[in-house]
Every structure is written in C-alpha cells, then in structure tokens.
N, C-alpha and C positions, 0 to 999 in steps of 0.2 A: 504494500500500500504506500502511495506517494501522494500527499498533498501539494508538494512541493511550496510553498508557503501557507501561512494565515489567511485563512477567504476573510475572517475579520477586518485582515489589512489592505490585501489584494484582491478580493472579490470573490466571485465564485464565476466560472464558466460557466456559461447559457447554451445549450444545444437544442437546436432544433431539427427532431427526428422525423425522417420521411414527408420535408413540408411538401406541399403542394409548391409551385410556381409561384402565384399571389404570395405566399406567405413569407418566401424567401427573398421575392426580391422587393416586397414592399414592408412586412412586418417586420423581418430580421435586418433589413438594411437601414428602415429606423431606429431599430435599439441599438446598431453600430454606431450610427450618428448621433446616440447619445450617450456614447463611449461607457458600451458594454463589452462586454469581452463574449463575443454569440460564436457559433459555429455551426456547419452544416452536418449532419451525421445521415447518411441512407444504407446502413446496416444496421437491424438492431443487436447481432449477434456482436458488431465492434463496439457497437454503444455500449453494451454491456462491458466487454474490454475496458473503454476508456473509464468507466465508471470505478472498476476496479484500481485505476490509478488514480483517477480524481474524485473520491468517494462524497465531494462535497462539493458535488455540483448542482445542477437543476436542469432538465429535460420537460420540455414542449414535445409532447409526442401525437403527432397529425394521425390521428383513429380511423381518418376516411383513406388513409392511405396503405397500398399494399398487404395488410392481412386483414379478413375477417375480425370484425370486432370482438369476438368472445377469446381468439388470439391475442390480440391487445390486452385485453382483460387479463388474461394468461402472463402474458410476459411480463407486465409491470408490478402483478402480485410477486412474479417473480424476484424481480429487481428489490421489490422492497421486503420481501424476506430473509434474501441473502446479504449474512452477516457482513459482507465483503462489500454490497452496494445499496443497503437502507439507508445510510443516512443521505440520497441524492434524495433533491425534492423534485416529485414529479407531477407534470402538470399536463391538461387535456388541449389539445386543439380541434375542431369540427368544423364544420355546418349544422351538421345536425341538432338542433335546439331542441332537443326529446328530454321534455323534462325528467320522466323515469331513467334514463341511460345518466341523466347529470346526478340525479341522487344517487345512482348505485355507484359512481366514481367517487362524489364527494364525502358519502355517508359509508356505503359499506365498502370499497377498496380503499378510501382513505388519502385521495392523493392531496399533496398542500398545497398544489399551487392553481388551485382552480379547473375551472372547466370554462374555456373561454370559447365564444360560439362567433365563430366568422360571419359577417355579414356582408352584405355589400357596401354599406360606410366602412371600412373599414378601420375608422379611427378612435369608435368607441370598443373595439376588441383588443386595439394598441393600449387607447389608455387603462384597460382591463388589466392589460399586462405588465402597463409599467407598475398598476401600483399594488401588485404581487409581486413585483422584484424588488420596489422599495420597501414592502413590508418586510420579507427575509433578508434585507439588507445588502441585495445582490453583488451592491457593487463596493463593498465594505469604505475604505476610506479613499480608495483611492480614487484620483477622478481623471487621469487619462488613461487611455490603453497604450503601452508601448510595445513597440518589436524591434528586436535584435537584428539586425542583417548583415551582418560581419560575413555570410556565406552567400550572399546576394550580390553578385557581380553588376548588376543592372542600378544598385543603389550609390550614388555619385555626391557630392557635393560641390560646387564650384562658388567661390569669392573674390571679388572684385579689389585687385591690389595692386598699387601704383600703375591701373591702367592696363593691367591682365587681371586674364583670369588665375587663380591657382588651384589644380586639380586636389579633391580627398577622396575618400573613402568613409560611407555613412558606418558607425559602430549601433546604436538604435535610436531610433525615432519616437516621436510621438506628436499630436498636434499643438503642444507646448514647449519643444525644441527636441532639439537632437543632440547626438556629440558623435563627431568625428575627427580624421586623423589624416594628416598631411607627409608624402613619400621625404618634402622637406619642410620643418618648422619654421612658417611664416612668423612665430615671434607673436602674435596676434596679444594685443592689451586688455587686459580687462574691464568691463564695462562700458567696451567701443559699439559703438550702434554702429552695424554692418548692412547696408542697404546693398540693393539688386543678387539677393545670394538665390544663387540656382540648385536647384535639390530636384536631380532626377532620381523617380522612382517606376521601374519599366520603362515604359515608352512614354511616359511624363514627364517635361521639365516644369518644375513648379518654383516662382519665384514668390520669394518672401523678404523677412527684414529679419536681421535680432540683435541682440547683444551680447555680447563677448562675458559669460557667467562664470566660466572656471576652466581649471585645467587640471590635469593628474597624468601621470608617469604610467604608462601600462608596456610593462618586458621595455623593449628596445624606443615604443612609440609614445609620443606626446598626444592624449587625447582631449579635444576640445569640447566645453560644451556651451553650445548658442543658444540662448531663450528665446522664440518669435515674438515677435511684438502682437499686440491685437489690432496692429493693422493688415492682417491678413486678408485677403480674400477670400469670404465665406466658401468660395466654391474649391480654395486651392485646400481648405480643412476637409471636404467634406470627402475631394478626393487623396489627401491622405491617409483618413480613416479606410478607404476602400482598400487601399495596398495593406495597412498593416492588419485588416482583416483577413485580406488575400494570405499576406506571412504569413500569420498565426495557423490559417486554414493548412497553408501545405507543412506546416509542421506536425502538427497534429495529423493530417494524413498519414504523412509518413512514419510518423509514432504508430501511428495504427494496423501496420501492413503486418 
C-alpha cells in the first residue's frame, strides 16, 4: 500500500470510471480547471489496481456504462469490502434518475459520494459534484496541481536576455510557476520580473511573465524557480492545466500497465 503522501495535504485523486464522452470532456475537464487532480480510468479491473496503491482516493463510477448494472453493484460492494481498497470513496454517475436504484446505492451499498444524475444542464450535476469533493475535502490544502516533466522532452523554457533568447529545460510546473534549469547559468536575480518568457508544452508555446522567487543547487545543476504573475492569460492557465493533466494521465497509465 502506497499513499504516497497526506491526501490531508495533497488531496486525494479523483477518477472517473468508464465516463461516457459528455462526462469526460465536459465534467472532468471542469474539475481540472478547478485544479483537481481527476483522471480517466476504462478498466475496472486497473481501477481496482490503482486503488490498491492509492487507497484514498474517490471514484465516479459511470453505471450506464459497459456492465450491467447489478455488475456495478457487484464490483463496488467489492471494492468497498476489501481491506486493501475500503477506504476509497465511491460515488454514482447516471442518467438514470430511478429513485429506487438511488436509495439502494445511497442507503443499502452505502456509497459516500453520492448519486449524481446527469442531465442535460449539465451544471447543476457539476455543482453536485463539487460540493461532495469539498465536503470530503478532496483537495486537502493544497491549491494547485503540479507535474514533474524532467522526462518530457517536449517541455522547454525560453527567456528573454540581453536581446536573446536563452534555452532550459522545464523541472515541474504548475499554473502558479515553474522551476527550471539552464545547460549555462544565466546568473538570473532574485525578485527580477521577467517579461515575454516562452514555456513550451507539446506543441504549445505559451507566453507569460514572472518573477525570479529562488534558486537551489540540484547534483551538478542550478534550478530556478519563476512565480507567474496574475497577468496571465486566462486561456494560457486553462491550457496548462490541460498538459499537466495530460502528464499526470500518462503517468498513471503507465503505473498501471
């Protein structure tokens, strides 16, 4: 068993099992953007895996999808009896607004995080959901999501000095700054607002601002860290929550295989 941290501190993973389409790219790419840490899962045999490592998670598990529902029924009594993955909290996803199917979830299997009935607004099923993530304190203290991408070839930094650019290498990100590391040590001062800075991520270059917050020695390399200013462009946050959601996703895949 691996918590790998405090979900008190660090939150708790949100998975969403077998969404449909709508749910994924509209409901879970809203809780991204309100920097949850979510993920896709369309095995329930892995989900059970990941469960095993991260036994303090919470699972949306979409009922209209892939198994007969008294399979559903089946697998999630499962989950919550086995000593190895009760403590996840597990929650209903549908259409189906059958009152009697919603008491036998909520009353006699017991799950805690609701039975949330998709509808066609689907903004009162969102805010159903947020405020079962902020009742279990989904996302403990922490309030951005970061990823690591030190293995991520594609993630770049470039800054603007005496009139060039100078190429880095991003160490992780987050929508409240980064820190990265330069092949040679520009020397950079602390507390310097650094305007027109390039941060590619894939096939994104996304320009921002920040300031020069600290520095520290890591093995042979000097690593920097910039705070973005909140003059961002709302659209250049919302597509970097989509990459380190991307990150986090192919990590988590590949833990999974």
């Amino acid at each position: 068993m691996n918590n790998e941290g405090n979900s008190d501190i660090l939150g708790k993973k949100i998975f969403f099992l077998y969404p449909s389409t709508v749910v994924q790219n509209e409901v879970a790419e809203e809780l991204i953007q309100q920097e949850y840490e979510v993920y896709i899962i369309k095995d329930h045999a892995v989900m059970k895996k990941i469960l095993k490592r991260y036994p303090d998670s919470i699972v949306f598990a979409d009922i209209d999808e892939r198994m007969p529902e008294k399979e559903w029924e089946a697998w999630i009594r499962e989950v919550m009896s086995d000593p190895e993955t009760r403590n996840a909290a597990i929650g209903i996803i549908t259409v189906n607004g059958d009152n009697t199917l919603e008491r036998k979830y909520i009353n006699s299997v017991g799950v805690r995080c609701g039975y949330t009935v998709l509808k066609a607004d689907l903004s009162s099923s969102i805010k159903q959901l947020y405020n079962i993530l902020i009742s279990i304190n989904a996302k403990g203290r922490r309030k951005y999501i970061r990823a690591t991408t030190e293995n991520d070839t594609t993630a770049a930094i470039n800054l603007p000095m005496n009139g060039i650019f100078i190429n880095g290498s991003i160490k992780d990100i987050s929508v409240a700054g980064v820190s990265c590391a330069f092949d040679n040590d520009p020397e950079l001062t602390i507390n310097t607002l650094v305007k027109d800075i390039q941060i590619k991520l894939q096939t994104s270059i996304l320009k921002v601002e920040g300031i020069i917050f600290g520095s520290r020695i890591d093995g042979p390399a000097k690593i920097y860290v910039i705070l973005f200013t909140q003059r961002i462009n709302p659209e250049v946050r919302i597509k970097m929550r989509k990459y380190i959601q991307h990150n986090l996703q192919l990590k988590m895949d590949n833990m999974s295989k």
